[in-house]
C-alpha positions in Angstrom: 0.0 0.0 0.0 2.8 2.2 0.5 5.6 1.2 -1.6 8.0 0.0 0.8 8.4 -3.6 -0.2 12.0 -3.4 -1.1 13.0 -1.5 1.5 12.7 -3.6 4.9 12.9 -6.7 6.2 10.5 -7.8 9.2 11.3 -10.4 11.7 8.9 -10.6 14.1 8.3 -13.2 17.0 4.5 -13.3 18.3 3.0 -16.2 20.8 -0.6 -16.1 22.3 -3.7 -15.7 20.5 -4.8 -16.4 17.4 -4.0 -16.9 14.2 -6.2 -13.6 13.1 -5.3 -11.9 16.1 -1.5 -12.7 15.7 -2.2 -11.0 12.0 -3.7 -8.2 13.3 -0.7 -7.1 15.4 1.8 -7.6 13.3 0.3 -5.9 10.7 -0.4 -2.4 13.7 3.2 -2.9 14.3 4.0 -2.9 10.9 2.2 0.7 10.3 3.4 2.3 13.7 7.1 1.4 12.5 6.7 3.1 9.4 4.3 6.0 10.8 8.0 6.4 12.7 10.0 6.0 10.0 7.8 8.5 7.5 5.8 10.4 8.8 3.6 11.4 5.6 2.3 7.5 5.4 0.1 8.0 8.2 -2.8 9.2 6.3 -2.9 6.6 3.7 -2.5 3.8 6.7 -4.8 5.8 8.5 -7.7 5.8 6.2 -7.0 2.2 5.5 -7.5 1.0 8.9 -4.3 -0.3 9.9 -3.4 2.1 13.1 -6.3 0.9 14.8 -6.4 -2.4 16.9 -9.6 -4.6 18.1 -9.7 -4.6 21.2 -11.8 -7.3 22.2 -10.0 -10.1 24.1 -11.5 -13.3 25.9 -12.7 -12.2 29.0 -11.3 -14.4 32.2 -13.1 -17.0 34.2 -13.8 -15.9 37.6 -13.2 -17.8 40.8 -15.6 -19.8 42.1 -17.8 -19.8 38.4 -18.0 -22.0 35.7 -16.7 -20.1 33.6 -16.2 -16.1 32.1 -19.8 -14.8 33.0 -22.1 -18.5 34.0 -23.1 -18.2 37.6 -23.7 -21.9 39.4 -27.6 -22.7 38.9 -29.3 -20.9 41.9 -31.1 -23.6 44.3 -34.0 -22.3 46.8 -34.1 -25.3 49.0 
């Protein structure tokens, strides 16, 4: 998208996650390295969506639970 094919070489070492996710952040880093390196690219990285990250991660299980958000079934008697 901008041209700079030729000009770098990326080694990058990611664990956790996904596969998508894992795509996703390389790709962020990739754009805020060259935001750094040129200033002018951040519009056209900008616009295309690659500065921004999703957010959403898998929410923990909590103690005592079955799991993130399920509650034990509630027993009167």
């Amino acid at each position: 998208m901008t041209e700079t094919n030729d000009k770098f070489d990326v080694v990058a070492t990611i664990h956790g996650g996904g596969v998508s996710s894992q795509a996703g952040a390389i790709r962020h880093g990739i754009s805020k390295a060259l935001c750094e390196w040129n200033a002018e690219l951040r519009g056209k990285l900008k616009k295309a969506g690659f500065l921004t990250r999703d957010a959403r991660i898998k929410e923990r299980k909590k103690y005592g639970q079955k799991g993130a958000r399920r509650r034990f079934q509630f027993s009167k008697r």
